[in-house]
Every structure is written in structure tokens, then in C-alpha cells.
C-alpha positions as CSV (number, residue, x, y, z in Angstrom):
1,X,15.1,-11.4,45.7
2,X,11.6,-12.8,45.3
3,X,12.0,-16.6,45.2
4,X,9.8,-17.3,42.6
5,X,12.3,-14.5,40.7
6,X,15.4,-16.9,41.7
7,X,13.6,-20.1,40.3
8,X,13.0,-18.4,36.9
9,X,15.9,-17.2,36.5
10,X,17.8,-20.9,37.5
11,X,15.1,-22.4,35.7
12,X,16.4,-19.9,32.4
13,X,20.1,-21.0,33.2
14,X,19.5,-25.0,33.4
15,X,17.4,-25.0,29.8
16,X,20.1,-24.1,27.9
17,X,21.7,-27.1,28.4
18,X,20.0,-29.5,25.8
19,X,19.9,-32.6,27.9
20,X,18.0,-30.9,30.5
21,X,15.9,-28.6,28.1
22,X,14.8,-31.8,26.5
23,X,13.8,-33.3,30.2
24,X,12.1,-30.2,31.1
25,X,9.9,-29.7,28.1
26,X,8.6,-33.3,28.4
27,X,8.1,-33.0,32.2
28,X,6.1,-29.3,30.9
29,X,4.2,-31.0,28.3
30,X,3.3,-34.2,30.8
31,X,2.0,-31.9,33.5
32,X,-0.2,-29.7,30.7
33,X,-1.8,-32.3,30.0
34,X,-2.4,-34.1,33.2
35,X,-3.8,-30.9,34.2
36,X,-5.7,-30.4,31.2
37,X,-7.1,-34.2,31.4
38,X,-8.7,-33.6,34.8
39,X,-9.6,-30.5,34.0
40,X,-12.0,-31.4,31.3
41,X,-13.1,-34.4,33.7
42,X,-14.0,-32.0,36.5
43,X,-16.2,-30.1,34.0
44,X,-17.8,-33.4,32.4
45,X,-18.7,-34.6,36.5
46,X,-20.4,-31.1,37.0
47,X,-22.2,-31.2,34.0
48,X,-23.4,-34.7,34.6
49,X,-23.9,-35.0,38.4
50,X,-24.3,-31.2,39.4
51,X,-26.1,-29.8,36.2
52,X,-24.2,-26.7,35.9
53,X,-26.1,-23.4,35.2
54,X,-24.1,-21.1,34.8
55,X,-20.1,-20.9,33.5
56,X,-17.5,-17.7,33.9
57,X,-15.1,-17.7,31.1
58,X,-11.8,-15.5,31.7
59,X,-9.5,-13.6,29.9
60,X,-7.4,-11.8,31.9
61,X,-4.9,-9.0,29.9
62,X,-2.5,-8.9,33.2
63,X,-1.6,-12.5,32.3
64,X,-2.8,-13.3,28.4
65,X,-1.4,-11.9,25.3
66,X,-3.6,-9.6,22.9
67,X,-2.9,-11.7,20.2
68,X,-6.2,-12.9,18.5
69,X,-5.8,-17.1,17.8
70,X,-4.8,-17.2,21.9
71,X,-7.9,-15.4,22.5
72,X,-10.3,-17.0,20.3
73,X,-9.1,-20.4,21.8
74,X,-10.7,-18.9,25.1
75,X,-13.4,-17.7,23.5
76,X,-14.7,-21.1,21.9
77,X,-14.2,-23.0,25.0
78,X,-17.6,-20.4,26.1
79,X,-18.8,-21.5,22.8
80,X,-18.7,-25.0,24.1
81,X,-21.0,-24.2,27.2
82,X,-23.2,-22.2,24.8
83,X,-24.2,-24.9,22.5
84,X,-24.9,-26.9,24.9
85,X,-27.5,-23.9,26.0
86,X,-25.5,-23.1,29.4
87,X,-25.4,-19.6,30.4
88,X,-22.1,-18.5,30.2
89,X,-21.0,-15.2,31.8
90,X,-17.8,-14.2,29.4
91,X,-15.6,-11.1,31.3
92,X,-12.9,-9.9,29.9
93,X,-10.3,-8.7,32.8
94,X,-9.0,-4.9,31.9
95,X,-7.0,-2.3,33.4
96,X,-3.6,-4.2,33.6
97,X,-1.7,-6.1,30.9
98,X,0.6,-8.2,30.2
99,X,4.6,-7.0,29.0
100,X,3.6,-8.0,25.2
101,X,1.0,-5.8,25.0
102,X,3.7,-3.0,25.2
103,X,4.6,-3.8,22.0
104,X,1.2,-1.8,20.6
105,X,0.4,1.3,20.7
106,X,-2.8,2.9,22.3
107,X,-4.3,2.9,19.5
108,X,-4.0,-0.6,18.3
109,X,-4.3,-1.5,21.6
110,X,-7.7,0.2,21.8
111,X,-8.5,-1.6,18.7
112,X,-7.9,-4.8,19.4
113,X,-9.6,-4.8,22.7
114,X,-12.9,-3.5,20.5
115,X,-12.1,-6.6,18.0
116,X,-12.1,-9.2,21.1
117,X,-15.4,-7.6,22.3
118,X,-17.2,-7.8,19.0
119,X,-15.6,-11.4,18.4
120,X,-16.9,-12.7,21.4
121,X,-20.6,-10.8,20.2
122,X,-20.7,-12.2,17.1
123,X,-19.7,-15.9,18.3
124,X,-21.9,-16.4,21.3
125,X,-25.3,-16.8,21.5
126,X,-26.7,-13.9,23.4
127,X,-29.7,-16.1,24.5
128,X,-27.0,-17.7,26.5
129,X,-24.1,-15.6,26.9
130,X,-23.5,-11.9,28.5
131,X,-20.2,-10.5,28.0
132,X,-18.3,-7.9,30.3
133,X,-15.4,-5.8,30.8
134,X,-14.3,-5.6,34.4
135,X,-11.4,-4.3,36.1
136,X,-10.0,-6.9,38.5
137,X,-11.5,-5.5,41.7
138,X,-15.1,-5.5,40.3
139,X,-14.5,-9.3,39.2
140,X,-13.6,-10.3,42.9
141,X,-16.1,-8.7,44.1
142,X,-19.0,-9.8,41.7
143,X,-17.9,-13.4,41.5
144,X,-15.4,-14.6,44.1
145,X,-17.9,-15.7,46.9
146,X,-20.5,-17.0,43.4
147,X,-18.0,-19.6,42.8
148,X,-19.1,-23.4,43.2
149,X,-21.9,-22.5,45.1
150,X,-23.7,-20.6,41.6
151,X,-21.3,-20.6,39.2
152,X,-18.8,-22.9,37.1
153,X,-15.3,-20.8,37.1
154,X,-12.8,-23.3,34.7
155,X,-9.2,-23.1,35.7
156,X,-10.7,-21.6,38.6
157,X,-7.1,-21.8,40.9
158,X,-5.3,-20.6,38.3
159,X,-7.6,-17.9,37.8
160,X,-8.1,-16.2,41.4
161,X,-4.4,-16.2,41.5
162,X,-3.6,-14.8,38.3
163,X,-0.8,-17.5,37.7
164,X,-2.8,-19.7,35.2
165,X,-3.9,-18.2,32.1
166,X,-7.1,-20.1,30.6
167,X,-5.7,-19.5,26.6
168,X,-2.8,-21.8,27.3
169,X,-5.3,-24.7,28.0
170,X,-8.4,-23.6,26.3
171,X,-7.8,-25.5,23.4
172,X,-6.9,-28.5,24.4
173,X,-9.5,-28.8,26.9
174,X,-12.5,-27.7,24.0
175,X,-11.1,-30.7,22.3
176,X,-11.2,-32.9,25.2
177,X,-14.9,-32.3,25.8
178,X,-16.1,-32.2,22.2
179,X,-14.8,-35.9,22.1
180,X,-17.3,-36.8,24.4
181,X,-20.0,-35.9,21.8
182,X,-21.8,-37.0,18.5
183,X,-21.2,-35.7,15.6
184,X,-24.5,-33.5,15.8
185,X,-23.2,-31.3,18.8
186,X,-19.9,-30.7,17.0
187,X,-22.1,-29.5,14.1
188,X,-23.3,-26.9,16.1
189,X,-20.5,-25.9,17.7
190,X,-18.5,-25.8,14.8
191,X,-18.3,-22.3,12.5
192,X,-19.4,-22.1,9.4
193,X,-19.7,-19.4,6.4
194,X,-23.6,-19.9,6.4
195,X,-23.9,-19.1,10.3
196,X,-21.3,-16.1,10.1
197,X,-21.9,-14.3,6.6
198,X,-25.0,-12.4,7.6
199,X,-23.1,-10.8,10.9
200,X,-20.4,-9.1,8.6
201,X,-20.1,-6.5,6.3
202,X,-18.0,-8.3,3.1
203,X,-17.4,-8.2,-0.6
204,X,-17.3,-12.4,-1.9
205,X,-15.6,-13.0,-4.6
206,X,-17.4,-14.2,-8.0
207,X,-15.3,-17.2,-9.1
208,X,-14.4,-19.8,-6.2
209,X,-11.8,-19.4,-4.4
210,X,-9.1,-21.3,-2.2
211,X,-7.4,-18.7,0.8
212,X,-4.0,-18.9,2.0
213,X,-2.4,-16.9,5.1
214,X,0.3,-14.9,4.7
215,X,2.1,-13.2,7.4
216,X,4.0,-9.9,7.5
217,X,4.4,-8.1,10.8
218,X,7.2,-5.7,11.5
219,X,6.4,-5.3,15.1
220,X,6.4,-9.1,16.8
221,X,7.5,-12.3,15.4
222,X,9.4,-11.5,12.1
223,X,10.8,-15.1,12.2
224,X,7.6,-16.2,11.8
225,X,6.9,-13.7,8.6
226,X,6.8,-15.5,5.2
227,X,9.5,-14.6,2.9
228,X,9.3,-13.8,-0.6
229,X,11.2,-16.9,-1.8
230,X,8.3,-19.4,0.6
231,X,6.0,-16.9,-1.1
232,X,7.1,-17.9,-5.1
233,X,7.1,-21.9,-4.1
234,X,3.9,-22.0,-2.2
235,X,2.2,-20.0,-5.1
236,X,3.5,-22.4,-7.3
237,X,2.2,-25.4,-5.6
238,X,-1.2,-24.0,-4.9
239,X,-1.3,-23.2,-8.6
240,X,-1.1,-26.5,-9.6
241,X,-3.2,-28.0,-7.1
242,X,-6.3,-25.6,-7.3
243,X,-6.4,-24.3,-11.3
244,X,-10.0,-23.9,-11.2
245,X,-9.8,-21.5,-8.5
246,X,-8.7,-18.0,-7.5
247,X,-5.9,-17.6,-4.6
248,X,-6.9,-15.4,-2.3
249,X,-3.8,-14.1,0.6
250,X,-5.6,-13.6,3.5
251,X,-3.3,-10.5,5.6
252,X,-4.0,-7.3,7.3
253,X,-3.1,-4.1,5.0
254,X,0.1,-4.0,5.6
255,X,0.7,-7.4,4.7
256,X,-2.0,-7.2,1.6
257,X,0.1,-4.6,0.6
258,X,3.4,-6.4,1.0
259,X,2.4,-9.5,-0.7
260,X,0.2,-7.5,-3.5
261,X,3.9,-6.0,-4.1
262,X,5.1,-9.2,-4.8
263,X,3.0,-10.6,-7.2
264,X,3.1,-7.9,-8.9
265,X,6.3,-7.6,-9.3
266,X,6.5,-11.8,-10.1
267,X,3.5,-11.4,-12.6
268,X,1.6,-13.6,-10.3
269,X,-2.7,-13.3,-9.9
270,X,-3.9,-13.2,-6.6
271,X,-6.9,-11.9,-4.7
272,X,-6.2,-10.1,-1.6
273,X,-8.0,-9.9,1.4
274,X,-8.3,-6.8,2.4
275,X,-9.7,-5.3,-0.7
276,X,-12.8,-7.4,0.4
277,X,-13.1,-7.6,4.2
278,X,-12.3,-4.4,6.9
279,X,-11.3,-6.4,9.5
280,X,-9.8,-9.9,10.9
281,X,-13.1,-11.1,12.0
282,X,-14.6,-10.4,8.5
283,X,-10.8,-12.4,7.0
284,X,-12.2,-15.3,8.8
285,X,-15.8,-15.3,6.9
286,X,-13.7,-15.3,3.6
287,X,-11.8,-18.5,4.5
288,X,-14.7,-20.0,5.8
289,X,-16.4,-19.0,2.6
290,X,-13.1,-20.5,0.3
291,X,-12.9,-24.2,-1.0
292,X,-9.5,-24.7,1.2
293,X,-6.9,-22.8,3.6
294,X,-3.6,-23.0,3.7
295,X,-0.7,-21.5,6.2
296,X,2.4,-21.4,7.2
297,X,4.2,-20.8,10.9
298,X,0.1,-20.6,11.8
299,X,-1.4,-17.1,12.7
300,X,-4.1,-16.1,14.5
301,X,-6.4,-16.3,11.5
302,X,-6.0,-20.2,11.4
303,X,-8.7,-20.6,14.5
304,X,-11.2,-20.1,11.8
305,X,-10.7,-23.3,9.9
306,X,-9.3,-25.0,12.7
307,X,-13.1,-24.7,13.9
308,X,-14.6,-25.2,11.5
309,X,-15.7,-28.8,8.7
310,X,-13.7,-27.1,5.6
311,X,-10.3,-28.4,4.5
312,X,-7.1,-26.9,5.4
313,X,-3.3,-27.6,6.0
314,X,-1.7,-25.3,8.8
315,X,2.1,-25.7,9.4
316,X,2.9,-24.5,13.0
317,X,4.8,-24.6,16.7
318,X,1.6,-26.9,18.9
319,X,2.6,-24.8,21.3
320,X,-0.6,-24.7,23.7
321,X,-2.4,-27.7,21.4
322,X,-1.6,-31.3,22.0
323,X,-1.6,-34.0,19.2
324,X,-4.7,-35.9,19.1
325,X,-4.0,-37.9,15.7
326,X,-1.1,-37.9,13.4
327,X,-1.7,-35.4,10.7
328,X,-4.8,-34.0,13.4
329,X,-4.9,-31.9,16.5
330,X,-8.8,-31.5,16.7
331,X,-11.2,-34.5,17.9
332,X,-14.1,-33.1,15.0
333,X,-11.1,-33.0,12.4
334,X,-11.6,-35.2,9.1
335,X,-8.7,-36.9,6.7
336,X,-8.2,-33.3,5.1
337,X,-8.0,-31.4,7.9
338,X,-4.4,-31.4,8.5
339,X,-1.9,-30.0,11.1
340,X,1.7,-30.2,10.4
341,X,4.3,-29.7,13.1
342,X,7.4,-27.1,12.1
343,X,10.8,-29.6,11.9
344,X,12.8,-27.8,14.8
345,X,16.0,-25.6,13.5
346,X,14.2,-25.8,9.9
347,X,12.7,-22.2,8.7
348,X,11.7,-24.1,5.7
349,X,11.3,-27.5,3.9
350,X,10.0,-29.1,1.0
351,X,6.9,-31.0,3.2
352,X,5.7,-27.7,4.6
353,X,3.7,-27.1,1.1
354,X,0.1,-27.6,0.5
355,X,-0.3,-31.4,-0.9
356,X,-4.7,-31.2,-0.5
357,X,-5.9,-31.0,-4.2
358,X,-9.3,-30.3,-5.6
359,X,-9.5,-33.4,-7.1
């Protein structure tokens, strides 16, 4: 048996023993990081002592997920470089994939891979960015002797071996190097409605408007789904704290659908989504457009506020993102910009609802 099989495997054995689950995840969390610490301070060095001119971002599908917060995490870490007018060569690594993208079919598979190209279109600057989709030989042999000598590969270890996927520290190191900069630069590299609304196709609402993420997804991650009774109270609260505005439940169709079934059916008025917006991408314009976000269990769709100066609460596992501030996770985040951690064995509790007003 393959030895790094047999440590996995004794490694899967040991953690369910809580004493030593509890000393492995800090010793996990410790090394992240450390690793994500000098990670950031090997790119701030090269940008100050070696003037780096050009960066290759990676997003390998034989190691990274196809889900689209994980992605987008890699995808602003390039924005980074790209504000700060670096050329920044984005590839996207195709032909293999990871197990979990078994879990869609071809043709969602097809369409998500479409949604990460025109994502990573619509977010960089093509005065600084060009964005490819290579196979893994044609990356080796484009960029592997272009490292160091031309080129700025991040994670770069991690990367040549396929062992280190970039999403699982993206974040965290974006928010280490944005701390290193004024207010002005995280401006810029911030989103915002006014720099996205002329790239999509959308319907805005006439009245303002607050959004709120709800998740429904029969294929992966039904423990994360909201149920109808979280549904009910979280209306309620929202109600109360936003009664000049329209609610808007940001899903895909299926969960539009789901929702729009329940508030029917509870006599409640909502606005949803996807009888404005074709697309996640064009979901993300509408919160950024909206007077405040709110979400449970997080969801791929909360990148957009989390980047971004407009006020939100999201309630979620920091799996890849370390604390920065209580109540924050982002460097740029202001006093309503919240991120609550879920309680562990709790699927829901009374300090998971909204508390941001209007007022």
C-alpha cells in the first residue's frame, strides 16, 4: 500500500478520537497559517525588491473543487496583482478533476467551467490579465522552466506537485496583502455594483431592496440547505429590520423555485432572484446592487459581498479563512461587515439571525 495511503488512513482512525481531533486541527490550523504568513511575505519581498512582472495564478480541477466561492477566492487573489497593474497570466488546469466533480453531470460540468471562464473575464482587467485553459502537459511545458527567472508562480511547490491547491489559501493570503495597503488600493480592488452592472445582462428591481441567500441543493451538501422553519424566522427578523425594503432570496432555479413555494404557501412577499438575473455571476450584481446581504451556512454567492464596501452578515464554517477581528475576517471589512462562526453541533440558534438594521 502506497504510504501516503497508510498515513491517511491512520491519520482518519486517530481524529475520531476527540482529544486528538482537537490537537490535530489546531496543529492544521497553526501550520495554514504559518504557511500562509510567509507566503504573503515572499510575494511582498518580490514585489518590493525584485519588481515582479508578471504573476501565474492556478486553478487546477485535478486538485480544487468546481464549486464557485472556492474559485472566486483564487480568482481575486489575480485581482490583487491586477490592480496593482501586474500582468497576471490566469490558467485554468483542465482535463483531470477532482472526485467531487463527479457529483455533476457533463452538462453542469460543462457549464460551470464556462461560468469560471467568464467570471475570471468579467473580473480582470484584460489590459493586465490573459486567461487560459490548458491541460496539464501544455502548462509544464509553457511555464515550468519561466518560473522565478520571468514569472511569479504563488504556492509555486504546491503547485508543480499537485499537492497544494491555491483555493485553500487564496483567501487568506489576499487579505494578508491588502493589509499592507491604504484604503485607496482596497477601493480598487474591491467590487462594486457601479463597476459590474454594465458587464451583465439584468432586470433591477424598482423599490430598494435588501438580498438574502438561501440554499437548496439536492445534490451536495443538504446539511447545509436552509430549512423551511430557519426560512419563517429569518423572514421574520429581516422584516422587522428592513420595512422600507423589498427581500430579495438570492438562489439558483431550483432553489427560487423551492423558496417561491414557501412563501407562497406562508403568505409571505419576496423577490426572487432568478426572475431577474440568468446566472450566478449576474446574482452577485443584484446583491451588490441591494442595501444589505444576509446568509446562512455561507454559499458560494457570499464572495460577492465579502469583496465588496456594502453591509452584510454571513453565518459560516471559516474553513479556508482565518479570523482577522472578532465579528471580521477581511482586513478592508468595516463595523457592519460581519462574519459569524457556526456554534459546532448547533444546526441552528437564536444569534445566527440578521441583527444589521437600516436605521
Amino acid at each position: 500500500m502506497n504510504f501516503i495511503l497508510i498515513k491517511k488512513l491512520i491519520r482518519k482512525i486517530l481524529v475520531t478520537i476527540p482529544i486528538v481531533r482537537d490537537i490535530v486541527t489546531y496543529r492544521d490550523r497553526y501550520r495554514k497559517r504559518t504557511f500562509e504568513k510567509k507566503e504573503s511575505v515572499r510575494i511582498l519581498n518580490s514585489l518590493d525588491v525584485y519588481g515582479i512582472q508578471k504573476v501565474v495564478i492556478v486553478y487546477d480541477y485535478s486538485i480544487s473543487p468546481p464549486t464557485y466561492g472556492d474559485y472566486f477566492d483564487v480568482l481575486m487573489l489575480a485581482r490583487y496583482f491586477v490592480t496593482l497593474e501586474i500582468n497576471v497570466d490566469f490558467v485554468i488546469i483542465d482535463g483531470q478533476y477532482r472526485e467531487d466533480w463527479g457529483l455533476s453531470d457533463k452538462k453542469s460540468k460543462s457549464e460551470m467551467i464556462l461560468l469560471h471562464i467568464n467570471s475570471a473575464k468579467l473580473i480582470l482587467d484584460k489590459s493586465y490579465s490573459n486567461i487560459e485553459v490548458l491541460q496539464w502537459t501544455e502548462f509544464k511545458k509553457k511555464y515550468f522552466d519561466l518560473v522565478d527567472s520571468e514569472l511569479y508562480l504563488p504556492c509555486r511547490d504546491g503547485i508543480f506537485t499537485r499537492t497544494i491547491p491555491l483555493y485553500a489559501h487564496a483567501y487568506n493570503i489576499t487579505n494578508y496583502l491588502c493589509a499592507e495597503h491604504d484604503k485607496d488600493f482596497a477601493d480598487k480592488f474591491l467590487l462594486s455594483y457601479e463597476m459590474l452592472i454594465d458587464k451583465v445582462e439584468i432586470t433591477m428591481p424598482t423599490k430598494p431592496y435588501i438580498t438574502w441567500g438561501c440554499r437548496y441543493n439536492k445534490a451536495w451538501g443538504q446539511d447545509r440547505n436552509l430549512t423551511e422553519i430557519e426560512f419563517l424566522k429569518i423572514y421574520s427578523r429581516l422584516r422587522n429590520l428592513y420595512p422600507g425594503h423589498e427581500i430579495m432570496v438570492v438562489s439558483d432555479l431550483i432553489g427560487c423555485e423551492y423558496f417561491k413555494s414557501i412563501a407562497g404557501q406562508n403568505n409571505i412577499q419576496c423577490l426572487f432572484s432568478k426572475d431577474y438575473s440568468n446566472n450566478l455571476f449576474s446574482d452577485g450584481v443584484l446583491i451588490l446592487g441591494s442595501a444589505y446581504f444576509y446568509i446562512l451556512r455561507g454559499g458560494g454567492i457570499s464572495v460577492f459581498p465579502e469583496f465588496s464596501r456594502m453591509p452584510h452578515e454571513i453565518v459560516r464554517l471559516l474553513i479556508h479563512r482565518s479570523a482577522w477581528l472578532d465579528g471580521r475576517v477581511a482586513s478592508w471589512a468595516s463595523n457592519d461587515q460581519v462574519c459569524r462562526p457556526l456554534l459546532p453541533g448547533k444546526h441552528f440558534d437564536s444569534s445566527y439571525l440578521p441583527t444589521i438594521s437600516s436605521a
